[in-house]
Residue, then its C-alpha position, 0 to 999 in steps of 0.5 A: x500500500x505504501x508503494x502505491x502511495x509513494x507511486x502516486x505521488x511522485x505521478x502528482x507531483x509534476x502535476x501540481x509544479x506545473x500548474x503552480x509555475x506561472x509567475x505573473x507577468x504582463x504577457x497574458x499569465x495572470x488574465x482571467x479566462x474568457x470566453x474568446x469563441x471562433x476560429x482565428x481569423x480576421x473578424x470577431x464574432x463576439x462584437x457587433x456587426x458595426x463595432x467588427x474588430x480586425x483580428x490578426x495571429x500568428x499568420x499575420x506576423x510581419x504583415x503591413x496593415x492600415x487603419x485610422x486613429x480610433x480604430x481598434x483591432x486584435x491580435x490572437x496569439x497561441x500560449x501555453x501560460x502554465x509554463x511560466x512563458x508568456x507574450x509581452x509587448x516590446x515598447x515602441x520609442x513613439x507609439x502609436x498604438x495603445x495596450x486596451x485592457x489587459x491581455x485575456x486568455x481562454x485554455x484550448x484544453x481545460x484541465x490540461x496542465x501546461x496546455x495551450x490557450x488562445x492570448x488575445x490582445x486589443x490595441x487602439x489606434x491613438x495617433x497618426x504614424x507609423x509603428x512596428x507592433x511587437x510581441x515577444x514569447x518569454x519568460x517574464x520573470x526572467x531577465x535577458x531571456x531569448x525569445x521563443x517567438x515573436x509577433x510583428x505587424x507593420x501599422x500605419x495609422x492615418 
């Protein structure tokens, strides 16, 4: 019976760390899941037909976009925040586009432990420019750490 014991708990053990290890950071983390339905693609079925927001992910990255000051768009991304990594916004020296809210995440697989969720930021156009928005994958909590992937999308705002 002991043995039994002893098994299992070395089973659970990684379970529990892995759940336990995300650290908060400003790259979709600590977000509250919400409800984020529909396949990712360039429209969001949740806002209403005159408030459509674009939405851009991963196979937008390094694309060359328009829109006007006031505008809001999205950008969807794929995370597995349980892993302590996160996506975080690299400052602009001028921006041009605002952070709108925090980031929030839906888990792709609910109750799986280091399992994948959809991170979707909102951004605002707030003035007239142009600017590099990107989005690095890395470990908050850690200093100098490379990135796992990164995010770009060319805005001009008019």
């Amino acid at each position: 019976m002991r043995a039994i014991s002893f098994i299992l708990s070395l089973l659970l053990v990684p379970v529990l760390i892995a759940g336990c290890c995300c650290n908060p950071c400003d790259v979709g983390c600590d977000a509250p899941p919400e409800d984020i339905e529909g396949p990712p693609d360039h429209t969001d079925p949740e806002t209403p037909a005159e408030e459509m927001l674009e939405v851009f992910s991963e196979d937008d990255t390094g694309r060359k976009v328009t829109v006007d000051v006031g505008d809001r768009f999205k950008v969807r991304l794929i995370g597995r925040p349980g892993t302590g990594y996160g996506w975080r916004r690299v400052p602009a020296a001028d921006t041009r586009l605002e952070l709108v809210g925090k980031p929030t995440s839906k888990a792709l697989n609910p109750g799986l432990a280091g399992g994948k969720a959809e991170i979707v930021f909102t951004f605002a156009a707030t003035g007239a420019g142009s600017e590099t928005l990107t989005l690095e994958y890395v470990q908050g909590w850690h200093e100098g750490a490379k990135s796992g992937a990164t995010f770009t999308l060319e805005v001009l705002v008019k």
